[in-house]
C-alpha positions as CSV (number, residue, x, y, z in Angstrom):
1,X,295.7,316.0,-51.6
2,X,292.2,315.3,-50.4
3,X,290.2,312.7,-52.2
4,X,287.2,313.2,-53.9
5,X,284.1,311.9,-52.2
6,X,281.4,310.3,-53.5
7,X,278.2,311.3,-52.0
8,X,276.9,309.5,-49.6
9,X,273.1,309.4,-51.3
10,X,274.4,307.3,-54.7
11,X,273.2,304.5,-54.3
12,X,269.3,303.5,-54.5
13,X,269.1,302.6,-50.9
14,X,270.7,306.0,-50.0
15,X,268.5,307.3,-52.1
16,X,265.8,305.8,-51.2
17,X,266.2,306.5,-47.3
18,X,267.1,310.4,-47.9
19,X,263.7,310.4,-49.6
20,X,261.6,308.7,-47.2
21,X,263.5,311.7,-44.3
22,X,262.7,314.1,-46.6
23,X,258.7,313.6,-47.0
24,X,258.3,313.0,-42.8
25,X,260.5,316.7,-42.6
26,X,258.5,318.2,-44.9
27,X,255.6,317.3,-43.7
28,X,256.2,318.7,-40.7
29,X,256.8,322.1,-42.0
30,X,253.4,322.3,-43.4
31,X,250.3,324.4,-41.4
32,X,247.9,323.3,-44.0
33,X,244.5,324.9,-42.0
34,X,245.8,328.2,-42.8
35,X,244.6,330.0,-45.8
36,X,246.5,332.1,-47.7
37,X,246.7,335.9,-46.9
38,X,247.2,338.8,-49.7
39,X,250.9,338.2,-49.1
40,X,251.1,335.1,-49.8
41,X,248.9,335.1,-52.7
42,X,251.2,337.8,-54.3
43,X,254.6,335.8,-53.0
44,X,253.2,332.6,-54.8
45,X,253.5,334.7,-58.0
46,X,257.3,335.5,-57.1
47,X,260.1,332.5,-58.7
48,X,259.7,329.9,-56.2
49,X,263.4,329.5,-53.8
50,X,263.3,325.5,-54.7
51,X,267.1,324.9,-53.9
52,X,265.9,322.9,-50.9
53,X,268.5,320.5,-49.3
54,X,267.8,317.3,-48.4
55,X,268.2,316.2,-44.7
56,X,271.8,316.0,-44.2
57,X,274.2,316.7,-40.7
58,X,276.5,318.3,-42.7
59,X,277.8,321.5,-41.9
60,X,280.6,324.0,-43.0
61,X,283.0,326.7,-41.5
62,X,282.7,330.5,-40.9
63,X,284.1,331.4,-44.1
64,X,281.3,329.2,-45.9
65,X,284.5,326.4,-46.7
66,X,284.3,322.8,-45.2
67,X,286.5,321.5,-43.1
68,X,288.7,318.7,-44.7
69,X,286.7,315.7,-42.6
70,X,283.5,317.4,-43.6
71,X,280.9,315.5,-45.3
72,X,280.1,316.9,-49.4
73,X,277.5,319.3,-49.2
74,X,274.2,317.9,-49.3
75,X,272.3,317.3,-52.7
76,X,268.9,319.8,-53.2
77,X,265.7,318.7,-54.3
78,X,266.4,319.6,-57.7
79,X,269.4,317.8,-58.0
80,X,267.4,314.7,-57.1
81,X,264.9,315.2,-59.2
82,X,267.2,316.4,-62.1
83,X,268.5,312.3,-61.9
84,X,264.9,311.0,-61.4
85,X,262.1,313.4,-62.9
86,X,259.6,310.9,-62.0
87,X,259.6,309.9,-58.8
88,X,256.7,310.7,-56.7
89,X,257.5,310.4,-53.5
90,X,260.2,313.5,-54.3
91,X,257.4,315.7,-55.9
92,X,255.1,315.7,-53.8
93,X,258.4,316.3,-50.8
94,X,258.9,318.9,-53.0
95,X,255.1,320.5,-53.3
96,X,255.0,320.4,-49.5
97,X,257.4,322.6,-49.2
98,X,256.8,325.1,-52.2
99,X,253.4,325.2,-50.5
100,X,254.6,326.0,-46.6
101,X,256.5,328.4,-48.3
102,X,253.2,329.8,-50.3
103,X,255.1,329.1,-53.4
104,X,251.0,328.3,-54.7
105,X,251.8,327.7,-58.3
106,X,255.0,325.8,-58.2
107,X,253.5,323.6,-55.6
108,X,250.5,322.4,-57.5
109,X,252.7,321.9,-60.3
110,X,254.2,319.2,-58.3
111,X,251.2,317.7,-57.1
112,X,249.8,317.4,-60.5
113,X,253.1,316.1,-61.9
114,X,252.6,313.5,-59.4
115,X,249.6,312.5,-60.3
116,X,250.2,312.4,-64.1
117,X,252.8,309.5,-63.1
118,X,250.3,307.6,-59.9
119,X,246.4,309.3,-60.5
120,X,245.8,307.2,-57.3
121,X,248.3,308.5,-55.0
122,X,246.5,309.7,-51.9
123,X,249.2,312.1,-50.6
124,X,249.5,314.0,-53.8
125,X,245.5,314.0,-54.2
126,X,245.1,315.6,-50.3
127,X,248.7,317.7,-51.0
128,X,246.3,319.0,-53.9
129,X,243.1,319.5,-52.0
130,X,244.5,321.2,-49.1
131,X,246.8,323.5,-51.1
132,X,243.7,324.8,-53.6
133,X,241.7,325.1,-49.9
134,X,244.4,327.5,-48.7
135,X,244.1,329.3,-52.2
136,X,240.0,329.7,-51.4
137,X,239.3,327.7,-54.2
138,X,236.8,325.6,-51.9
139,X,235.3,324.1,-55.2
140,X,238.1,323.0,-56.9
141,X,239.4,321.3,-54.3
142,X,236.4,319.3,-53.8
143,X,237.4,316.7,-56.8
144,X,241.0,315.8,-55.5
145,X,239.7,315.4,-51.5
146,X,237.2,313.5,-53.0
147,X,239.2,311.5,-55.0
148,X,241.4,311.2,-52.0
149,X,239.1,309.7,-49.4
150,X,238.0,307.0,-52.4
151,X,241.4,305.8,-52.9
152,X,242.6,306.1,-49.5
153,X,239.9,306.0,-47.6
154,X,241.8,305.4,-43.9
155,X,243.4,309.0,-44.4
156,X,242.0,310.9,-41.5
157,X,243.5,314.5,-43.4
158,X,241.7,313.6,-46.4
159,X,238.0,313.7,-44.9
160,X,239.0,316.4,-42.1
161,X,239.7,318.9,-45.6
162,X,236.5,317.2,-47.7
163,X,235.0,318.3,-44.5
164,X,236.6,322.0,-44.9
165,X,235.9,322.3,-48.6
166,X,232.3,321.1,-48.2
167,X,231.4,323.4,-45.0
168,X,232.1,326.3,-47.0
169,X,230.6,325.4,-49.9
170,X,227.7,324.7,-47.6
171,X,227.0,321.4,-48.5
172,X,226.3,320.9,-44.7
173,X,225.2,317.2,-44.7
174,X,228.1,315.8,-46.0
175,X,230.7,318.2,-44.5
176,X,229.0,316.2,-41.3
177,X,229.6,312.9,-42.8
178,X,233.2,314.2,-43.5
179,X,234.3,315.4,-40.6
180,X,232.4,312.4,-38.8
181,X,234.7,309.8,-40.9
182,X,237.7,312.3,-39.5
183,X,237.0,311.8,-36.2
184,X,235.9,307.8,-36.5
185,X,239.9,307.5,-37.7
186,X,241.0,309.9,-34.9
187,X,238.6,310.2,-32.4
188,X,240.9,312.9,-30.4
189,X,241.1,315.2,-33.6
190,X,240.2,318.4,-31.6
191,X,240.4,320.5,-35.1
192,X,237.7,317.6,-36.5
193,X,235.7,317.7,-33.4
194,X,235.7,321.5,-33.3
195,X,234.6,321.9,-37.2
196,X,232.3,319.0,-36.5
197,X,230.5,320.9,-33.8
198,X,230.4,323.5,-36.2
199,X,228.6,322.4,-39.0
200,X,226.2,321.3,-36.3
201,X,225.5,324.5,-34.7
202,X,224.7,325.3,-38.8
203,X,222.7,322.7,-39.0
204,X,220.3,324.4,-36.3
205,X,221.2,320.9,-34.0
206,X,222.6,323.4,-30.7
207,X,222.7,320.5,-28.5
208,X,224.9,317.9,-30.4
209,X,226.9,321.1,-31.7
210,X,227.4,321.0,-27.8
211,X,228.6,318.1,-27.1
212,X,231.6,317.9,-30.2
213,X,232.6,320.9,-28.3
214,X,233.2,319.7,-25.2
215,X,234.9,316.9,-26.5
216,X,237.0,319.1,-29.0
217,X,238.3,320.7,-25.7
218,X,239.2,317.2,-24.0
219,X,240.6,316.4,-26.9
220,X,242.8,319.5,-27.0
221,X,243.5,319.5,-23.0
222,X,245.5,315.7,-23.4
């Protein structure tokens, strides 16, 4: 008889670890510069598919059993929120992915959950931001960039999607200021450089508008 096996995430160390892989994978599914199209606006009002495993090698046979060495099969999202409702770090994992997956509502659920428990944490605040840009609610997501770039203010994302929100709200003078901050943190941001040149060329300055070109492209060609 096969013992049972305890899984390998129990402890708070395991738990802690699976957590930080979890938030550096999802981030990486995220493509937060797109905004949404009339499909996604009309999947984000379907039940969101949050059964999300964590990062785990595990794997099973043909016939969907594992094998007897086989690891247990790796716990979801909601599982690990199910035994700790509030941790942050695991909401806003979770709102990352609801919102790659243009799950809009469930996501900022997340994100505000989040920020019911830490007001000042700078992921959920730009998670926010960016997720209500996609959504075209340009206004809206003015208050949590903003917030964003005050309490993290070395967090080139926030001020590249202040930037965003401000260009097309056309508050042009400070979309320059944000996407100048962008590219002070990461001066070979060809998307800041780009936008940047821009809200230039809108500000009637052609040969500065120029120049952010050119170095959006050198940027881009490394």
């Amino acid at each position: 008889m096969l013992r049972k096996r305890e899984p390998r995430w129990q402890s708070a160390a395991d738990r802690a670890r699976v957590a930080a892989e979890l938030i550096e994978e999802a981030a990486s599914l995220t493509d937060e510069n797109t905004i949404a199209s009339p499909a996604d606006v009309t999947r984000a009002g379907l039940p969101p598919p949050i059964n999300v495993e964590l990062p785990s090698s595990a794997s099973s046979g043909g016939d969907g059993a594992a094998a007897p060495d086989a690891p247990p099969v790796a716990p979801t999202l909601d599982d690990a929120l199910a035994r700790e409702p509030d941790n942050v770090a695991l909401l806003v994992a979770r709102a990352t992915r609801l919102g790659a997956a243009a799950h809009y509502s469930a996501a900022q659920h997340d994100y505000e959950r989040a920020l019911q428990i830490d007001p000042a944490h700078g992921e959920a605040l730009t998670g926010l931001g960016v997720l209500l840009s996609r959504r075209g609610l340009w206004t809206d997501a003015l208050t949590p960039l903003r917030r964003a770039t005050e309490v993290d203010p070395g967090r080139a994302a926030a001020w590249y999607y202040l930037g965003e929100a401000l260009n097309h709200v056309d508050d042009l003078a400070a979309a320059q200021a944000a996407y100048e901050r962008a590219v002070e943190l990461e001066p070979r941001n060809a998307r800041a450089l780009h936008r940047l040149g821009i809200v230039l060329d809108r500000l009637n300055r052609p040969a500065e508008a120029t120049r952010m070109y050119r170095r959006s492209r050198e940027a881009a060609a490394r």
